[in-house]
DRENFI-88063 format. One record per residue (C-alpha): residue number from 1; x negated, y, z negated. Coordinates in steps of 0.001 Angstrom, whole numbers, always signed. Example, Ala and Ser with C-alpha at 12.3 -4.5 7.8 and 13.67 -1.06 7.14 Angstrom:
<drendrens>
num|px|py|pz
1|-12300|-4500|-7800
2|-13670|-1060|-7140
</drendrens>
This chain:
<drendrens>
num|px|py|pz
1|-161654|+199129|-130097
2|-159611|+197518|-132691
3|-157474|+195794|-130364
4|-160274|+194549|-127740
5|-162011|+193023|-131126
6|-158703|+191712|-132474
7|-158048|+190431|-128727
8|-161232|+188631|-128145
9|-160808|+186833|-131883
10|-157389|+185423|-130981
11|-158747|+184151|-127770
12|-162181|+182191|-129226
13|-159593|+180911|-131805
14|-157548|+179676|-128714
15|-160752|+177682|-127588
16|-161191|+176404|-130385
17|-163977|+178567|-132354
18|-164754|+177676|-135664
19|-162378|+179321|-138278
20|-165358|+180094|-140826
21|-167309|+182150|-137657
22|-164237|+184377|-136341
23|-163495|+184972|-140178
24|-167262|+186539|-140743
25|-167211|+187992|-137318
26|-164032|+190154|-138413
27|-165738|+190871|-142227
28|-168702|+192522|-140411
29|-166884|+194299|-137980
30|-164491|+196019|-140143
31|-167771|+196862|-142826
32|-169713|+198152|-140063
33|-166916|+200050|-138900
34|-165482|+201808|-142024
35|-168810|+202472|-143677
36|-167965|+200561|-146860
37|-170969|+198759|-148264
38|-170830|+195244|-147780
39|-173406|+194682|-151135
40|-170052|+194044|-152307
41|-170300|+190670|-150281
42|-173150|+189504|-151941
43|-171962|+190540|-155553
44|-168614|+188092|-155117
45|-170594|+185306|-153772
46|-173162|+185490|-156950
47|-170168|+185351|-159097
48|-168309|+182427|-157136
49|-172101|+180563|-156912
50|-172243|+180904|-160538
51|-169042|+179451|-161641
52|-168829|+176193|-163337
53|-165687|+174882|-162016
54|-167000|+175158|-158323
55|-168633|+171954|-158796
56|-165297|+170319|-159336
57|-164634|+170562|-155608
58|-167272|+168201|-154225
59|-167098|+166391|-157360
60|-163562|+164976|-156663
61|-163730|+165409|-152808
62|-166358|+162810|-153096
63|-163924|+160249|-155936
64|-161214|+160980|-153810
65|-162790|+159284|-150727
66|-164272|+156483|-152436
67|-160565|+155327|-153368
68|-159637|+155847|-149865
69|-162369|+153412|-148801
70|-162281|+151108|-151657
71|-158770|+148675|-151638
72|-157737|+151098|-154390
73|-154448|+152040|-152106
74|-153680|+148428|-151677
75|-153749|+147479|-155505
76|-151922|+150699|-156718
77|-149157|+149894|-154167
78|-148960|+146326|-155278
79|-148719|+147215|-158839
80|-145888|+149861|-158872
81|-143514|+147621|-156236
82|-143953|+145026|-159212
83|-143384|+147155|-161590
84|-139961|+149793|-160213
85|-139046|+147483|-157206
86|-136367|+146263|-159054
87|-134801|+149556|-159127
88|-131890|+150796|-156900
89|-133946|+152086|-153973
90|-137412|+151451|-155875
91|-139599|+150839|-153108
92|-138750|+154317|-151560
93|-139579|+155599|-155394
94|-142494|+153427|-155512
95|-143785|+155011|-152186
96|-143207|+158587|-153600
97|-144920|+158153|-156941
98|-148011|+156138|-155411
99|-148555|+158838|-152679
100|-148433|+161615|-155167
101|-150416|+160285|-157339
102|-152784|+159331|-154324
103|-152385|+162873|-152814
104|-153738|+164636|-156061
105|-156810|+162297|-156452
106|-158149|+162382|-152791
107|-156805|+166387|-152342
108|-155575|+165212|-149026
109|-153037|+164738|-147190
110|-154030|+163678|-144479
111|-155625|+160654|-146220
112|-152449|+159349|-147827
113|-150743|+159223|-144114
114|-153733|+157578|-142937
115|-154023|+155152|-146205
116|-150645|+154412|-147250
117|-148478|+155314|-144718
118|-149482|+152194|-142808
119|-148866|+149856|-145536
120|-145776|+151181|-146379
121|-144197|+151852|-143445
122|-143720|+148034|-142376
123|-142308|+147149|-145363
124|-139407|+150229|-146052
125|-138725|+148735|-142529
126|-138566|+144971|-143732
127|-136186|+146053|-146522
128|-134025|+147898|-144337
129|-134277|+151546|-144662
130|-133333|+153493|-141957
131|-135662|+154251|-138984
132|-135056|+158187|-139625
133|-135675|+158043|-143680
134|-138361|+156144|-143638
135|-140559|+158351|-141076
136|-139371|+161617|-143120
137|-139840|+160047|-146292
138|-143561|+158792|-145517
139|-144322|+161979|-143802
140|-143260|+164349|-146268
141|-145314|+162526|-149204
142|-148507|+163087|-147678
143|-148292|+166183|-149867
144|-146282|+165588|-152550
145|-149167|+165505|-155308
146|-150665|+168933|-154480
147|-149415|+170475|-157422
148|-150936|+167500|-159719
149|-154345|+167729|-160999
150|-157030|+167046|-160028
151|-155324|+168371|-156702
152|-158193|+170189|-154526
153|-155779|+173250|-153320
154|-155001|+173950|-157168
155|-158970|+173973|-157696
156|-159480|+176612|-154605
157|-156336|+178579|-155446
158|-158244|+179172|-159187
159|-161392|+180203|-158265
160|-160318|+182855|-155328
161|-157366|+184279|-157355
162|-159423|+183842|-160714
163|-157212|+182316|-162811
164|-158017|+179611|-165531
165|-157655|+176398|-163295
166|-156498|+174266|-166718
167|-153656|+176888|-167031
168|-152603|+175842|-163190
169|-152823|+172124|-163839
170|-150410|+172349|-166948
171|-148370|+175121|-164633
172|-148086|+172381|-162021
173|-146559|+169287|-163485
174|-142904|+170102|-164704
175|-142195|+171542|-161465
176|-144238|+168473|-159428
177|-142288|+166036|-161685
178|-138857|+167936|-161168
179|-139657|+167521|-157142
180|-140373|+163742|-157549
181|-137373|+163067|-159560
182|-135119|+165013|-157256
183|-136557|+163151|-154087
184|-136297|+159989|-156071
185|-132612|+160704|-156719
186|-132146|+161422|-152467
187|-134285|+158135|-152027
188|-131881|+155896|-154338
189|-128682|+157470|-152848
190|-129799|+156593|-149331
191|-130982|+153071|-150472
192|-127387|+152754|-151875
193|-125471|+153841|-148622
194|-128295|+151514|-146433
195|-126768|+148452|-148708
196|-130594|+147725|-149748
197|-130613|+144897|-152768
198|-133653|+145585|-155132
199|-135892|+142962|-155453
200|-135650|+140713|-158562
201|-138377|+141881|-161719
202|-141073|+139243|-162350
203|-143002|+139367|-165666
204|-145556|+137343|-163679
205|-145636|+139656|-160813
206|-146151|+142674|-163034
207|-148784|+140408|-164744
208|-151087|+139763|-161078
209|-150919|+143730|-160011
210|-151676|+144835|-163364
211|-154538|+142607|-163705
212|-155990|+143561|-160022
213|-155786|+146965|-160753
214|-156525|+146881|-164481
215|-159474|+149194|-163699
216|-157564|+151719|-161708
217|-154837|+151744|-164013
218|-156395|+154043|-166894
219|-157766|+156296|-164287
220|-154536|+158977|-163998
221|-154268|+159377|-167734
222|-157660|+159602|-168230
223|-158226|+162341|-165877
224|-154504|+164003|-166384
225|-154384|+162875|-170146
226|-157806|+164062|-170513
227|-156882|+168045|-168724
228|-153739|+168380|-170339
229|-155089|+167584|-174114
230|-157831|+169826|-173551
231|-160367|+167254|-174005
232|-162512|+168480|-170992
233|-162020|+171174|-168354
234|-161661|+170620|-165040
235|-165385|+170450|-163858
236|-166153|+168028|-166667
237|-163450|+165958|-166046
238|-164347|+165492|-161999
239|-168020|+164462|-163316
240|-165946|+161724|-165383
241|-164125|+160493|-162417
242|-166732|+160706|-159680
243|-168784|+158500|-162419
244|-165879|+156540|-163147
245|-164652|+155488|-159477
246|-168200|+154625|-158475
247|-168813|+152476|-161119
248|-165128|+150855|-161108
249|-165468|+150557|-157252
250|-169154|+149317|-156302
251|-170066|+147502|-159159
252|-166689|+145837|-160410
253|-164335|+145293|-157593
254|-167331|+145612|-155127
255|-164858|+146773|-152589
256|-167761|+149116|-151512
257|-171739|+148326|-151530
258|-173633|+151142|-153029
259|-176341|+151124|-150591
260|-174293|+150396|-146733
261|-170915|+152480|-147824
262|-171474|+154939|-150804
263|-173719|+157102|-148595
264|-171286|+156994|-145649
265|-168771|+158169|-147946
266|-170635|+160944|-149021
267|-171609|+162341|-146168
268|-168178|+161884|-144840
269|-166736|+164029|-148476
270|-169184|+166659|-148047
271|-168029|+167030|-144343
272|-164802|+168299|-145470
273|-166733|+170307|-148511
274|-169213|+172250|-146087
275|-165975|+173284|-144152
276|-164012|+174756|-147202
277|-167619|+176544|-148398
278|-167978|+177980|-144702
279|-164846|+179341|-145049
280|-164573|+180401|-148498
281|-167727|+181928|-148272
282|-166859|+184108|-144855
283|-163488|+185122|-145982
284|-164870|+186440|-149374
285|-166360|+189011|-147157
286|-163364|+189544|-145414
287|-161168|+189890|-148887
288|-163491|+192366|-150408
289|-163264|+194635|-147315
290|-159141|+194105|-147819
291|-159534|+195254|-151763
292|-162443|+198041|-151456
293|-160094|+199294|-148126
294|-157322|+198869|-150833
295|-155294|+197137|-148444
296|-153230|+195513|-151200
297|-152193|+198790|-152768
298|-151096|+199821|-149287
299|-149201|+196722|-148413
300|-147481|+197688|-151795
301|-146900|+200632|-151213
302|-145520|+200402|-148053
303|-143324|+197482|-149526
304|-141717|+199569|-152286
305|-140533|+201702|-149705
306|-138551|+199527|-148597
307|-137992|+196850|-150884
308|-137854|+197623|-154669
309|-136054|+194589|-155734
310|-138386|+191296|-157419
311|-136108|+188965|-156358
312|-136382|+190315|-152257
313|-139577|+190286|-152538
314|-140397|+186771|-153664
315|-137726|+186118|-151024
316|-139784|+187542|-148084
317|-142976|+186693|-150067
318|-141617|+182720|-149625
319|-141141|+183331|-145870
320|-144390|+184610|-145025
321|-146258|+181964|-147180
322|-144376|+179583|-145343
323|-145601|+180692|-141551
324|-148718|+181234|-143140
325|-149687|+177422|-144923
326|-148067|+175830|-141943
327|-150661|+177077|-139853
328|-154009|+177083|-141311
329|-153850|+175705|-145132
330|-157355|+176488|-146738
331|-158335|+179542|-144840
332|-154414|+180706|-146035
333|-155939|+180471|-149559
334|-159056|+181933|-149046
335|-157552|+184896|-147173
336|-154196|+185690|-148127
337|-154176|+185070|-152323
338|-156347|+188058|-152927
339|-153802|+190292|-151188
340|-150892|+189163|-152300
341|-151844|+188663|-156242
342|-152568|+192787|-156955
343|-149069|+193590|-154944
344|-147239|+190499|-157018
345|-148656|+191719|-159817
346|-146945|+195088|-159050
347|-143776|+193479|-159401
348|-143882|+192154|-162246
349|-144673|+188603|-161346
350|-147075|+185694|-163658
351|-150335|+185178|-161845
352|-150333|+181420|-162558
353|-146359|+181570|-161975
354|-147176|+182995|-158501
355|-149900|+180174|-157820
356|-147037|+177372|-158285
357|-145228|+179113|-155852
358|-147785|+179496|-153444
359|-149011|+175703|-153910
360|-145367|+174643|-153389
361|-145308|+176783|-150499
362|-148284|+175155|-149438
363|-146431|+171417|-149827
364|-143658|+172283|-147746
365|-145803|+174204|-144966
366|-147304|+170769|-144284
367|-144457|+169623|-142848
368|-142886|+172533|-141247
369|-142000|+172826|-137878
370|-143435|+173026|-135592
371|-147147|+173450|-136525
372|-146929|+171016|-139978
373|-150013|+169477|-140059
374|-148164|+166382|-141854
375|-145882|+166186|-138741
376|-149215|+165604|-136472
377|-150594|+163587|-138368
378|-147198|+161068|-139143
379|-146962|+161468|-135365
380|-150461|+159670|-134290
381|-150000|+157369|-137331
382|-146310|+156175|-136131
383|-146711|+156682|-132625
384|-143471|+159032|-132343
385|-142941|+162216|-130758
386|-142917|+165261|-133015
387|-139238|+166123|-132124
388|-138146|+162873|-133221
389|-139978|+163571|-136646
390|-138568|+167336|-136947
391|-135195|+166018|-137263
392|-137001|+162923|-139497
393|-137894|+165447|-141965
394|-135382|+168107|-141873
395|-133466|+167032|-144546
396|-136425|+166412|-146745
397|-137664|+170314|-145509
398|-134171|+171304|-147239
399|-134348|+169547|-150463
400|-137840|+171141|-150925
401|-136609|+173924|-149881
402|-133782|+173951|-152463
403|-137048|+172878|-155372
404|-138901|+176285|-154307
405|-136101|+178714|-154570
406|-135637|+177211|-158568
407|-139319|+177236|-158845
408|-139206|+181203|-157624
409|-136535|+182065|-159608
410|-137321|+180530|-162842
411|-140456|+180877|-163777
412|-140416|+178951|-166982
413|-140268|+176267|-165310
414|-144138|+176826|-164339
415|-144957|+178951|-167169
416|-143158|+176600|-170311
417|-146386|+174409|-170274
418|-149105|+177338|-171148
419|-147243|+179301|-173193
</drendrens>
């Protein structure tokens, strides 16, 4: 019966079934048919209604849209080629620390493709990077800020693993700022070999972004600033930036009318909210059949059969996070963190040290072959053909590769900022 059930699921997923349905259909199944009470079901989602930080999630879903549909991209692109253009392969720098810094304020990546990848792609081109680095550069920052606040999969990660979301932000940046500098080192190296000349520095150029975006500008270290010095927590501090972009955006640039565009945009934010809530609130049921079947345990102790060592484990652990956030990202969240934090913990590994891996994880599954969702998404932005973009990004894939196995291996590089 098992398999019919687990037959008929994979084939309404191959239609095309809604994720959030086939998850709850599987949650009742297995209650109904192991006799555990599902109460338990309504229990976890009092405790996940009740928690203050959930509010963050629409909260910043909704900011992050409003500076995708404002000419917030635009300005923040203007003012960083101004200000680092001047460097040895700045504009490739410029175009990883504008999309991070996008990525972790819309929780998107899709959006930053969408957003900046069109504005930047014509002019990498103009300057005379190659065809091949600029579509792997452009497609592997759609993701690059996940592991910045206020970063949407850091938010989710928190509540279903229930850690202290402030603890992941901090956890996040060394090894988010280690990543940028090393791509920014690959970018400036390739810029070198291309013969690309910098563009000359202009005081008066710096002067004309900086005043265009002079409202933008204090946005990232008010927000960041604000987590990292404890001065509010990360539900307060998406209240200050939903308040803050929708003043800065309809009232003072008046890139968006508050009547005609803010409620397009919100309906358009919440779209993507009711989809992670659908899911997160199936796949609880589905997780607390896994931990009252103490599924984890098992998985343990089947793995300490075999392997006993930490470092094989996060080794395998890497690989199957990897399948796993290439092909569905949120539902991998939802579903898979509350397994494999009890057996992690078994081994001896940080909870918050085992969310930067997993996030990480989560950046490079993006734009792994061959279901990447940042490869589909480069491809109908670009108009290429995904092979031609596997072998755009394979490099890339390596050097992130390279970032996750220090991130695994050391953990103070994720666990130096909280302790």
């Amino acid at each position: 019966m098992a398999l019919i059930v687990a037959l008929i699921i994979l084939i309404l997923a191959f239609l095309g079934a809604p994720v959030f349905s086939l998850i709850g259909a599987l949650a009742i199944y297995l209650f109904y048919g192991s006799g555990i009470d599902s109460s338990a079901v309504i229990v976890e989602m009092l405790r996940l209604a009740s928690l203050p930080a959930l509010i963050a999630i629409p909260l910043f879903t909704f900011s992050g849209y409003i500076l995708a549909e404002s000419k917030a991209p635009q300005r923040m692109l203007a003012l960083a080629e101004a200000l680092f253009g001047f460097m040895p392969g700045g504009l490739a720098v410029v175009a990883l620390f504008t999309t991070a810094l996008f990525t972790a304020f819309t929780g998107a990546s899709g959006v930053t493709i969408i957003a900046l990848g069109g504005l930047l792609y014509p002019i990498l081109k103009k300057q005379g990077y190659p065809e091949k680095f600029t579509l792997g550069l452009l497609t592997t920052t759609g993701s690059l800020g996940l592991l910045f606040p206020p970063s949407l999969p850091i938010i989710l990660y928190g509540l279903v693993a229930k850690i202290d979301i402030d603890k992941l932000f901090k956890a996040g940046l060394l090894p988010g700022a280690l990543l940028l500098v090393a791509l920014s080192v690959y970018a400036i190296i390739t810029a070198r070999r291309a013969g690309i000349k910098p563009t000359a520095f202009s005081f008066a150029a710096v002067k004309t972004a900086a005043r265009a975006a002079a409202w933008e500008i204090p946005l990232p270290f008010l927000i960041i600033g604000g987590i990292y010095r404890g001065m509010f927590t990360a539900s307060e501090a998406a209240s200050v930036m939903s308040f803050y972009v929708l003043v800065v955006e309809v009232f003072i640039y008046k890139d968006l009318d508050l009547f005609r565009d803010i409620p397009r945009v919100a309906v358009k934010s919440m779209l993507l909210v009711g989809a992670i809530f659908m899911v997160l609130g199936t796949a609880l049921g589905f997780t607390n059949y896994l931990i009252d079947a103490q599924i984890p345990d098992k998985i343990f102790a089947w793995l300490h059969a075999f392997v006993s060592s930490k470092i094989v484990f996060l080794l395998i652990l890497n690989a199957f996070l990897l399948v796993i956030n290439m092909i569905e990202i949120f539902s991998a969240i939802i579903i898979v963190v509350p397994i494999i934090v009890p057996v992690a913990a078994q081994y001896g590994i940080d909870p918050v040290h085992l969310g930067i891996i997993f996030l990480l994880n989560l950046e490079i599954g993006y734009m792994t072959p061959p279901l990447g969702l940042n490869l589909f998404l480069a491809s109908s932005r670009f108009n290429r053909k995904l092979p031609e973009l596997y072998r755009a990004t394979w490099s890339f894939w390596l050097l992130l590769l390279g970032m996750l196995a220090l991130v695994t291996y050391l953990p103070g590089l994720s666990l130096i900022g909280i302790k």
